[in-house]
C-alpha positions as CSV (number, residue, x, y, z in Angstrom):
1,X,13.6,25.2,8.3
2,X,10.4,23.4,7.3
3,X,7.3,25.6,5.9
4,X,5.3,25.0,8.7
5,X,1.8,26.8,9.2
6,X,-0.8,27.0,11.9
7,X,-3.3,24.8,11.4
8,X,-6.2,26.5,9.2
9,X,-10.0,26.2,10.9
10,X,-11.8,23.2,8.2
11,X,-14.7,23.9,6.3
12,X,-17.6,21.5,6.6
13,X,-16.8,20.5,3.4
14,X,-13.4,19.9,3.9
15,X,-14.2,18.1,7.1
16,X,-16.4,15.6,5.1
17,X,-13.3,15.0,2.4
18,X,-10.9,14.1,5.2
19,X,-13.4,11.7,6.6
20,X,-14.2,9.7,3.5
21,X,-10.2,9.9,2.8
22,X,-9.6,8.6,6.2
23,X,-11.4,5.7,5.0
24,X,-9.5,4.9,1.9
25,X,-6.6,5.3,3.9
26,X,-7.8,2.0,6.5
27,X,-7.2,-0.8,3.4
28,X,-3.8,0.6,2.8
29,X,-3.0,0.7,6.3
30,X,-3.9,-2.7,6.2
31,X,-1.7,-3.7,3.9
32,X,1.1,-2.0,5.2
33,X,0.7,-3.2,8.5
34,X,0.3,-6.8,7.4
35,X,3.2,-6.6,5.4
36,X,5.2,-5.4,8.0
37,X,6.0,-2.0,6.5
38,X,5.8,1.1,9.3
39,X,4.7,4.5,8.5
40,X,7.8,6.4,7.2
41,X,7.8,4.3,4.3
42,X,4.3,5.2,3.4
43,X,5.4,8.9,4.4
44,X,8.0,8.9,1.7
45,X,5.5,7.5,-0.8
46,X,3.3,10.7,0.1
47,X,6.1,13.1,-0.1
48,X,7.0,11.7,-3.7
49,X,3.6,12.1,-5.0
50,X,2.8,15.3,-3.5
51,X,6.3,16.1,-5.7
52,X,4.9,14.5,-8.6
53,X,1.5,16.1,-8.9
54,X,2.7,19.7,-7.8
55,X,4.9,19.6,-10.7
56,X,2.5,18.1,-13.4
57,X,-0.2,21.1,-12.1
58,X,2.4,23.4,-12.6
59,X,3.5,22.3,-16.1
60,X,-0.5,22.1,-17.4
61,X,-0.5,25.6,-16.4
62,X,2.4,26.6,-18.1
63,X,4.1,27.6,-15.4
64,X,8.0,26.0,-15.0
65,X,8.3,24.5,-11.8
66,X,10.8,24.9,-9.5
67,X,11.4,23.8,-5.8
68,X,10.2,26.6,-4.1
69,X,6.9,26.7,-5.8
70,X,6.4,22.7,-5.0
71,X,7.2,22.9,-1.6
72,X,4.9,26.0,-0.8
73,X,2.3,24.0,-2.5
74,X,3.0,20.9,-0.8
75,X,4.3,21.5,2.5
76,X,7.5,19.2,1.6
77,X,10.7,20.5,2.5
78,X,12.5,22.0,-0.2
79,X,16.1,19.5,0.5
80,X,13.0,16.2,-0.2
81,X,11.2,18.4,-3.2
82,X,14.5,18.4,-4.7
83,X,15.7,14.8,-3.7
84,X,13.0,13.4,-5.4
85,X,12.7,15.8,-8.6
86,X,16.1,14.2,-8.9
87,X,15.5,10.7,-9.0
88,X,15.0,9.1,-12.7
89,X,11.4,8.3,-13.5
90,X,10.1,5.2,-12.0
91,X,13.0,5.2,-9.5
92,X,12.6,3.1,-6.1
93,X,11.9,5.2,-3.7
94,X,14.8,4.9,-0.9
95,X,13.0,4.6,3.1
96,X,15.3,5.9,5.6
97,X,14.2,3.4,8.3
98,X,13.0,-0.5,8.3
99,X,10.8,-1.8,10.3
100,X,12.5,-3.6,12.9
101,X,11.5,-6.9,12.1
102,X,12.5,-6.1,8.5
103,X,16.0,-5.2,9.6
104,X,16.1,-8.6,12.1
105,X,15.3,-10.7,9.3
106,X,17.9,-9.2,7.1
107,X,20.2,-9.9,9.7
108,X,19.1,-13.1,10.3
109,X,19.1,-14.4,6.9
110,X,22.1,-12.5,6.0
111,X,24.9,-13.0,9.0
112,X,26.9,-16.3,8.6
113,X,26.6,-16.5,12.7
114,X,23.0,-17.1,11.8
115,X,23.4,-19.7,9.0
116,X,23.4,-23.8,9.0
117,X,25.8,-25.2,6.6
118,X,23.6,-25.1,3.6
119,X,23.3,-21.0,4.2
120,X,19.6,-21.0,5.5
121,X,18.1,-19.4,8.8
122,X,18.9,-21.4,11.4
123,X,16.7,-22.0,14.4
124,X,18.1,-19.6,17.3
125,X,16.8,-19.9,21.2
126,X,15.1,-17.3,22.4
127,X,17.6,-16.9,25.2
128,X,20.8,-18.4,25.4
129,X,22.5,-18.6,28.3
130,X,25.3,-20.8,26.8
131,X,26.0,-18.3,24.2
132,X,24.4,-15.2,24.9
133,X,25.0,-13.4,21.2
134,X,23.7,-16.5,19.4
135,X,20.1,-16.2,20.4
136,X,16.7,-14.7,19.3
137,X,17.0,-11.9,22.3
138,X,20.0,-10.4,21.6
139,X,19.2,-10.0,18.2
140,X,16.7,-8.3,18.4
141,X,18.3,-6.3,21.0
142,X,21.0,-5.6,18.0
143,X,18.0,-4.3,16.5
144,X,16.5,-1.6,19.0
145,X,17.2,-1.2,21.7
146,X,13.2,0.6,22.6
147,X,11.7,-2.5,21.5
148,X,11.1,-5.5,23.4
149,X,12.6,-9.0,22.2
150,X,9.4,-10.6,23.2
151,X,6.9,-8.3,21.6
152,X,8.7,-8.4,18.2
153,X,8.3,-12.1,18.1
154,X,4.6,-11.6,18.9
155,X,5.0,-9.1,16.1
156,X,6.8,-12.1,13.6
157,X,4.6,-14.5,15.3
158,X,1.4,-12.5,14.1
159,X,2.9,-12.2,10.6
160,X,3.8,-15.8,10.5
161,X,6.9,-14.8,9.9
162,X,8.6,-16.7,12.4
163,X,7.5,-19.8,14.8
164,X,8.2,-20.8,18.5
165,X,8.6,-23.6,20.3
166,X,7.6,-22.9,23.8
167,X,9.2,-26.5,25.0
168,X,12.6,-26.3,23.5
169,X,12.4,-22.6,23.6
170,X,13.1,-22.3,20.0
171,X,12.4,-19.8,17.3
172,X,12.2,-20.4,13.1
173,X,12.1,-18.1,10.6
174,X,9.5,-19.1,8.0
175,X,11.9,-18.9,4.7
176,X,9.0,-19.7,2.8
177,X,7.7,-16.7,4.0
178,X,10.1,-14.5,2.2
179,X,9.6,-16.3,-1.5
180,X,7.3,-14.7,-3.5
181,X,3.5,-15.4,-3.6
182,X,2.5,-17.0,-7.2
183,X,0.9,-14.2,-8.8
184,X,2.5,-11.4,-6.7
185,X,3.9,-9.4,-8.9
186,X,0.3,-9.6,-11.5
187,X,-2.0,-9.0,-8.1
188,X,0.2,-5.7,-7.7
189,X,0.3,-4.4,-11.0
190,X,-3.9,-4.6,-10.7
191,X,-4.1,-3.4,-7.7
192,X,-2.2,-0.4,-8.5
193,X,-3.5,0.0,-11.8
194,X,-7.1,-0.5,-11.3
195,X,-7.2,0.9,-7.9
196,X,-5.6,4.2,-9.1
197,X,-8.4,4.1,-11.8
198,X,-11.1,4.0,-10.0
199,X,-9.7,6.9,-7.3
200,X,-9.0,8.9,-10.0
201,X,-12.4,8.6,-11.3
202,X,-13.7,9.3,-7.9
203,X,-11.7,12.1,-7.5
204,X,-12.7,13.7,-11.2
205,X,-16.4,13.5,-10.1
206,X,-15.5,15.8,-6.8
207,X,-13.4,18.5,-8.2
208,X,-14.6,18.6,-11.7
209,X,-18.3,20.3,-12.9
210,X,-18.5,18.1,-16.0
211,X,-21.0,15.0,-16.3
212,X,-19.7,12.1,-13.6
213,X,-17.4,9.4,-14.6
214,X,-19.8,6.2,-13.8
215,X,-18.5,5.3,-9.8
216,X,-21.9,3.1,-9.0
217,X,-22.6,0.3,-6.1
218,X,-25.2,-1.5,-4.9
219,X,-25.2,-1.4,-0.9
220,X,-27.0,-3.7,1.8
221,X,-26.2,-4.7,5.4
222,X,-28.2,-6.9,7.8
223,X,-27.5,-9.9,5.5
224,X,-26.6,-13.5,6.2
225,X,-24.1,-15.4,5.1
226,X,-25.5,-17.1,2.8
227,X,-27.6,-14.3,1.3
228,X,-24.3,-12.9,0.6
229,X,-22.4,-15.6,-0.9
230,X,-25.2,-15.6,-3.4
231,X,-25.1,-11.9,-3.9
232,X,-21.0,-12.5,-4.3
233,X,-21.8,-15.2,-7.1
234,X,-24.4,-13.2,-9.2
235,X,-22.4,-10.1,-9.1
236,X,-19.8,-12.3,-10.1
237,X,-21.8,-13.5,-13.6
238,X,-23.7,-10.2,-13.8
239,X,-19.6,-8.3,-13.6
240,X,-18.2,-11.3,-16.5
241,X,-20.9,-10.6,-18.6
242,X,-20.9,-6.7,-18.8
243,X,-16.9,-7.3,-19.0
244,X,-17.1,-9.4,-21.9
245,X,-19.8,-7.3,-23.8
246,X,-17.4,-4.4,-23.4
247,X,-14.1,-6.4,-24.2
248,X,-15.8,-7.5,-27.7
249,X,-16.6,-3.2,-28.5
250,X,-13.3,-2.5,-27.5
251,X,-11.3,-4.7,-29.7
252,X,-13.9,-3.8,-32.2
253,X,-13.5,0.2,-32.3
254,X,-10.0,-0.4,-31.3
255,X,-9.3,-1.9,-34.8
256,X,-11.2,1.1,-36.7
257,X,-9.2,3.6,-34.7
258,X,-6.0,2.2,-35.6
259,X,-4.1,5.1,-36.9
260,X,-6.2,8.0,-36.4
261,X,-4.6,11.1,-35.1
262,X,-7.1,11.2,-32.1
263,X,-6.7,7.8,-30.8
264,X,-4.6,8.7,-27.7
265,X,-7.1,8.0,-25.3
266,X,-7.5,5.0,-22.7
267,X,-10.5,3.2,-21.0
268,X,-10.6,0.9,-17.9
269,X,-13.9,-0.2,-16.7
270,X,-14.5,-2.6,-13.5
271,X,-16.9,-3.8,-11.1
272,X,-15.9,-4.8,-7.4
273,X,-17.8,-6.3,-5.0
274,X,-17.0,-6.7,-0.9
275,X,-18.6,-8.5,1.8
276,X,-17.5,-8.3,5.9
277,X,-19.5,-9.3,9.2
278,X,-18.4,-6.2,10.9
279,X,-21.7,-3.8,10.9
280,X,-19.9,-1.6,13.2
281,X,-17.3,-0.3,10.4
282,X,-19.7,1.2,7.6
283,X,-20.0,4.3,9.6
284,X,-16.3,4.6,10.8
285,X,-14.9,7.7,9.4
């Protein structure tokens, strides 16, 4: 039986937190969204890092964790506290469900019915009256059966994962969709890394009384275009020359600190800048 409790009345300034984290949550859902990825896999994400941090709080405290504890302080099931406490460390977390143009694709790229000779996609009609099973429509009816055929292809469509030909009534997956971007892997590790970063930064500043880790912007709407491209390129040269200043220190105290007992600690500093048309979105909570 889950843990479930009624829903406690929110201070004003918890209120305020769960606004301003409903907005960090809009770039991820972004992402997720335009990479096709539905919500339970960013659920089980959430469940494994509410498991994580539960059970570092618990150790800094001295207190040995168990399952029980976590999942009173998290409000994850004991059976998934325990699922993922058992996982090795850095372990890919398993998703219960695809989305369903994941799972069509896999299909399609991975069923011989589906195949040309040389083992690639190939193009299917979207209905086939001919052969019925050897069409776009019934596999995606394969697929689910609550989901339209149609509306995932405007779903692939969207994603430019796939193309139709309204004349011959043809669809194409887009294989070149499905090889990695140059860079991919490098753009993720940075977005993770420095993202986490800065959140954690962020987050220091809120809970903790101490002085502020430095989280500064400069913020201005009502802008053209071209005021902002220029803004974009001297924020650009202002960013590379505070980087570079610091990169020379760095290297410089990080080669007198060689070997001393105290030199466990890390720094990451960075500067970000963002521009959008949309007026409408700075007050969206």
């Amino acid at each position: 039986m889950d843990n479930m409790q009624s829903p406690m009345p929110l201070s004003e300034s918890d209120s305020l937190m769960l606004q301003a984290v409903r907005r960090l949550m809009r770039p991820l859902a972004r992402l997720f969204i335009g990479k096709g990825l539905p919500l339970q896999v960013f659920i089980e994400i959430m469940k494994d890092v509410y498991v994580d941090i539960a059970e570092e709080n618990l150790k800094a405290a001295n207190i040995r964790p168990t399952d029980s504890q976590i999942s009173l302080m998290t409000g994850v099931h004991r059976r998934d506290v325990r699922k993922f406490r058992s996982l090795p460390p850095n372990a890919r977390i398993e998703v219960p469900h695809l989305s369903v143009g994941a799972e069509l694709v896999a299909i399609w790229m991975g069923n011989p019915e589906f195949l040309n000779p040389q083992g690639l996609p190939r193009p299917l009609p979207y209905a086939n009256r001919e052969n019925p099973k050897l069409s776009f429509t019934a596999l995606a009816e394969s697929v689910s059966k609550d989901v339209r055929p149609r509306a995932i292809l405007d779903e692939m469509l969207r994603q430019d994962i796939a193309r139709y030909d309204e004349i011959t009534d043809n669809v194409w997956l887009n294989v070149e969709a499905f090889v990695p971007q140059e860079g991919w892997a490098e753009k993720l590790y940075y977005f993770g890394h420095n993202g986490e970063d800065h959140l954690e930064a962020a987050v220091a500043n809120i809970l903790s009384t101490k002085p502020p880790y430095l989280d500064r912007s400069v913020y201005y709407d009502c802008l053209t275009r071209e005021s902002a491209e220029t803004l974009q390129n001297l924020a650009r040269e202002a960013a590379m020359k505070a980087l570079r200043q610091l990169n020379r220190k760095a290297l410089e105290m990080s080669d007198i600190d060689k070997g001393e007992p105290d030199a466990k600690y890390r720094i990451n500093f960075g500067a970000y800048f963002y521009t959008d048309a949309d007026l409408s979105r700075k007050d969206k909570g």
